[in-house]
N, C-alpha and C positions, 0 to 999 in steps of 0.2 A: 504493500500500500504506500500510496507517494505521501512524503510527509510535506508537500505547498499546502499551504494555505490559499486559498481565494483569496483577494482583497477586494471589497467594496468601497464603490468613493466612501469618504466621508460625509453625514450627513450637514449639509451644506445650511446653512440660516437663512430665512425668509424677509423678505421685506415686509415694513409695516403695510397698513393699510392706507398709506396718505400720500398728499402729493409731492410730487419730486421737485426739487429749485432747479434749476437749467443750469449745468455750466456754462460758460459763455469763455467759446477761445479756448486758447492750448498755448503750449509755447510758442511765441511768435519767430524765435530763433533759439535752439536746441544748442547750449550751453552746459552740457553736464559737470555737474559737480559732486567729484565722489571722496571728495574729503569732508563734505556736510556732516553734523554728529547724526542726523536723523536719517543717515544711510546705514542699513542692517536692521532697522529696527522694524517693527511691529509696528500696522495701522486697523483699528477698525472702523468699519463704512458705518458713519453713519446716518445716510441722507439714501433713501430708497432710489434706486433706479442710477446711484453717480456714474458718471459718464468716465470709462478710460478709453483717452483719446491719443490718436496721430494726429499729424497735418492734413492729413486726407481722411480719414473714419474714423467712427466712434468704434472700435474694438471688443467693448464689453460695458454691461451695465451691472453697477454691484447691486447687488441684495444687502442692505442691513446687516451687519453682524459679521461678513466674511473678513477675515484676515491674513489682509498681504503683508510680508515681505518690502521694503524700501531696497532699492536697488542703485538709484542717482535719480537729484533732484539739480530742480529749475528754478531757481526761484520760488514760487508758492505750488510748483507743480513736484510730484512724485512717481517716480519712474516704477511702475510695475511690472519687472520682466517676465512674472507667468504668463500675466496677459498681454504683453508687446504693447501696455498702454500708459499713458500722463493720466496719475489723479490729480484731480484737484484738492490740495489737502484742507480745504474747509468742509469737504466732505467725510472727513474722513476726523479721528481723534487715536493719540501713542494707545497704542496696546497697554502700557504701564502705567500708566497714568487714567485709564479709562472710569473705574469704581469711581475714585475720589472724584472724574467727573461729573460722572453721572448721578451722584448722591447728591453732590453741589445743585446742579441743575434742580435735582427733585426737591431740595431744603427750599428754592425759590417758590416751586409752582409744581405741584402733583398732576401729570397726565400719564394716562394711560402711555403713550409711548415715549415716555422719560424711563416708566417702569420696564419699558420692553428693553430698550437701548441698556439700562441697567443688567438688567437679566441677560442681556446678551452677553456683559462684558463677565457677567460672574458665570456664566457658561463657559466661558471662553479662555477663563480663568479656569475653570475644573470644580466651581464652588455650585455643587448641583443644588442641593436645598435652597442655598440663597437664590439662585437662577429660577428653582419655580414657583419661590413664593412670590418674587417678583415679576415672573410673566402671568403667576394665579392672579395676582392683583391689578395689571394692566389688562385685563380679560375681565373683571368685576367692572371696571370701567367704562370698558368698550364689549363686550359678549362677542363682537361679530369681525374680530381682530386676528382672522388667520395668521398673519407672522407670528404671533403668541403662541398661539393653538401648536403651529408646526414646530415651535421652537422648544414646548413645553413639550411637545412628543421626542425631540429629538434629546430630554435627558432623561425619559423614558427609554430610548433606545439605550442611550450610551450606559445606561446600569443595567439593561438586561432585560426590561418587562417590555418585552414587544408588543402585547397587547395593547397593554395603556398609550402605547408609542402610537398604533396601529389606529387608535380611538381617536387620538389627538390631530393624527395626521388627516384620518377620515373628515373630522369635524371642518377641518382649515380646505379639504377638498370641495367639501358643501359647500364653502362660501366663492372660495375659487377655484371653479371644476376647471380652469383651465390655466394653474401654474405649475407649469412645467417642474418645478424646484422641487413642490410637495411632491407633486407624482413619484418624480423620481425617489423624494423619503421615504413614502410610504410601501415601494419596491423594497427597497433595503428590508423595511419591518415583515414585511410577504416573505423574504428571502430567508431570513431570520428563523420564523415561523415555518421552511419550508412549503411555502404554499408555493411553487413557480409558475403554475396556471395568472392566477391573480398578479404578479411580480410581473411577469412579461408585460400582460394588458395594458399596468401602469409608466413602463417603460417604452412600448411603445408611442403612448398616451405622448410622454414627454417628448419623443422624439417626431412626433409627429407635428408640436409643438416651435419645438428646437432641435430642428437636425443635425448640427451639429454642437451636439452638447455634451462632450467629453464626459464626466462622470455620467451620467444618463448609458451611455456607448460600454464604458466600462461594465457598469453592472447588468447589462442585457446581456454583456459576453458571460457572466461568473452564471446568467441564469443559465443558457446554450452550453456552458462546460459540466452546470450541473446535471445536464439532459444529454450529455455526452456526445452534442451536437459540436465538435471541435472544429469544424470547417466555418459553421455561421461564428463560433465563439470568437477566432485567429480576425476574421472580416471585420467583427465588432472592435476589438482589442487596436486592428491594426488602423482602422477610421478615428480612435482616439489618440491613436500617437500623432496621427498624422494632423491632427487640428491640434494638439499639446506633445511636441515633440520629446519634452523632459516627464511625462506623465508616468511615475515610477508603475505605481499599481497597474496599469494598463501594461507595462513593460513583462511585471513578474506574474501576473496573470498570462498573459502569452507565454512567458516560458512554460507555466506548466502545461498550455496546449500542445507546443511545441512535445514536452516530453511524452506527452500523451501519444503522440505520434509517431515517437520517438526518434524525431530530429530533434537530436541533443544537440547537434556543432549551433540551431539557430536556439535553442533553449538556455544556449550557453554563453552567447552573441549579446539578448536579451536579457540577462541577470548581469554581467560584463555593463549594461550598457545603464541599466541603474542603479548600478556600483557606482559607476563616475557619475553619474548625474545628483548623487544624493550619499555621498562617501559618508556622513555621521548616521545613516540610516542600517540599521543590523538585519533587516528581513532579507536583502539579494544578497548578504556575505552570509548567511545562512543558508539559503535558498540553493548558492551555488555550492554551498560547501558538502553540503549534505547528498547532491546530485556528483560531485568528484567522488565521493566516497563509496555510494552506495548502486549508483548506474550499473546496471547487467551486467554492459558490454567492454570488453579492457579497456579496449582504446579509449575507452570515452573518461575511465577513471584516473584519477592523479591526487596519490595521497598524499605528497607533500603538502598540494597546497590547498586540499580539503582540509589540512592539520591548522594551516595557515587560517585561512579564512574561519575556519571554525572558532579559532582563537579568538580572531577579531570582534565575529557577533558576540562571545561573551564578553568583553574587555567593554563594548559598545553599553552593553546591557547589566554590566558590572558583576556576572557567574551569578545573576539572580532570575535569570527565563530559562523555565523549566525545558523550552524546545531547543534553546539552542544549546542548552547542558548536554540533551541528548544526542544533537551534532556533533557535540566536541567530546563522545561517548565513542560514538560510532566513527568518527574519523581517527581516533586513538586505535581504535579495533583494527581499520584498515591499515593500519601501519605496525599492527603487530601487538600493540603496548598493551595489554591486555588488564596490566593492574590498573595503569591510569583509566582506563576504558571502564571498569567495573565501578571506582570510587564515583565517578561522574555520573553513571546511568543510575546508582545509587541515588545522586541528590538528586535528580531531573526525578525522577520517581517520586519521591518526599515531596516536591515543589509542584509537581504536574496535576488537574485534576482529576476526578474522579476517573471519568468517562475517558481517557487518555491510560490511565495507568496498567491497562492490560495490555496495551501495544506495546509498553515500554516496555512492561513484564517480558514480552518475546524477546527485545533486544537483548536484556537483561540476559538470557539464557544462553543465547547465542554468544556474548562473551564468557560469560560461564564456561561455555563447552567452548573458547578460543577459535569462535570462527566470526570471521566477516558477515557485515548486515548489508544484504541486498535489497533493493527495492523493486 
């Protein structure tokens, strides 16, 4: 059994329900300055619908709540290189700074989308409780406040209760049967729940909406690979790279079609490729380490630098993720080390959950008995 994981976008934030201000203009002459302090940092949108612009188009329109990345700035414009677009930063407020603003604002004047903008930032932050008391409250205000609804489901998702995710997202589709955003979360919640009947419909829903909308693309493929449809899934995966060229998850999701196929040299092209596009990320130095070690075919394996990369995803993850312990189990094993191999599958075990710890158990054995772990 392959040890990939699927990756799903992330469930993405919703715009409020109100009207957008216009940008007006873009840089009039493209002056980058990347020794600004507010280059690397963290911005969150928060003006519905802000405009990241070129000289010639408008590139993307943010949602509320999404969080870019600073890359070089212009003056009062910020350079967003996911989206090849200038924000305008009055649309936008620091990632760090956000709570303290958003409390400030609400000490002035109590509205429902003061509370939402708040909630957003304490989401965003990882402070779930405070995020839904604060979109529960901007929804007592407003009831008919999808961005709430969807935002309030999406920390339903991100702790596990799908359902209530599933409720929330439902509720925000009633109001706006046609944002593409929620569809797309509410797939995720389908997918979660294994429902892929229902997932698709919503995926296509969105892309029917927004054809080219990368996480949308993404997760139609993890439905197509769950349904062991690998040809439409590669089609989906590859229409996402091609509109978001550095799109990790779309990248390590193709690999694992690829392996499914068992074109490893392009499964291997593809983990290689968001290695460098995202080198502090430990999923493709996992992904690939675990596919040197464990691949059927000789040619295809290479324990050195299975050993290597396996090392890396822990060092990334600081020997505290139960799966990549088991990488750096299994890549010890294929090079022989049989003791270090045993102490390791030992803690991934302790550390791993439930529903996982009789896979390991096999590993487990198989070092035991000093033999290599095939996949």
């Amino acid at each position: 059994m392959s040890r990939f994981t699927f990756l799903v976008a992330p469930v993405l934030l919703c715009c409020l329900v109100c009207t957008s201000s216009a940008v007006n203009g873009q840089p009039a002459k493209v002056a980058p300055n990347v020794r600004d302090p507010r280059v690397g940092t963290r911005v969150i949108i928060t003006t519905a619908g802000a405009e990241l612009r070129t000289p010639k188009s408008t590139v993307w329109k943010g949602y509320v709540g999404e969080v870019f990345i600073v890359s070089l700035t212009n003056g009062e414009w910020l350079w967003i290189a996911e989206k090849g677009g200038w924000l305008w930063e009055k649309d936008a407020v620091p990632f760090d700074t956000a709570i303290t603003t958003f409390t400030r604002r609400l000490d002035q004047q109590k509205t429902a989308q003061k509370f939402h903008l708040r909630g957003v930032a304490y989401l965003s932050s990882r402070e779930y409780e405070k995020a839904v008391a604060d979109f529960t409250e901007s929804l007592r205000l407003e009831p008919r406040n999808a961005g709430a609804l969807n935002n309030r489901g999406q920390v339903s998702y991100l702790k596990g209760d799908f359902k209530a995710a599933l409720k929330d997202f439902s509720s925000a589709i009633a109001i706006e049967a046609k944002n593409p955003l929620v569809l797309n979360n509410r797939a995720l919640a389908y997918i979660a729940l294994d429902d892929s009947e229902n997932a698709m419909k919503d995926l296509h829903a969105a892309l029917n909406l927004v054809p080219d909308y990368p996480e949308a693309l993404n997760n139609r493929g993890v439905v197509h690979l769950q349904l062991k449809q690998l040809d439409e899934a590669i089609a989906d995966f590859t229409q996402a790279v091609k509109i978001h060229p550095q799109y990790i998850d779309a990248l390590q999701n193709r690999a694992f079609a690829w392996v499914d196929k068992n074109d490893y040299a392009k499964a291997i092209a593809d983990l290689e490729s968001a290695m460098m596009f995202s080198p502090n990320s430990y999923e493709a130095a996992n992904d690939l380490a675990w596919l040197l070690a464990t691949a059927p075919e000789d040619s295809v394996r290479n324990k050195e630098r299975a050993l290597t990369l396996a090392k890396q995803a822990c060092a990334i993850t600081e020997y505290k993720q139960w799966n990549t312990l088991d990488t750096l189990a299994v890549a010890f094993a294929e090079n022989g080390q049989f003791a270090e191999a045993k102490t390791w599958i030992g803690t991934a075990i302790a550390l791993a959950p439930d529903e996982e710890k009789k896979r390991l158990q096999v590993h487990l054995d198989l070092v035991l008995a000093e033999k290599p772990v095939r996949d």
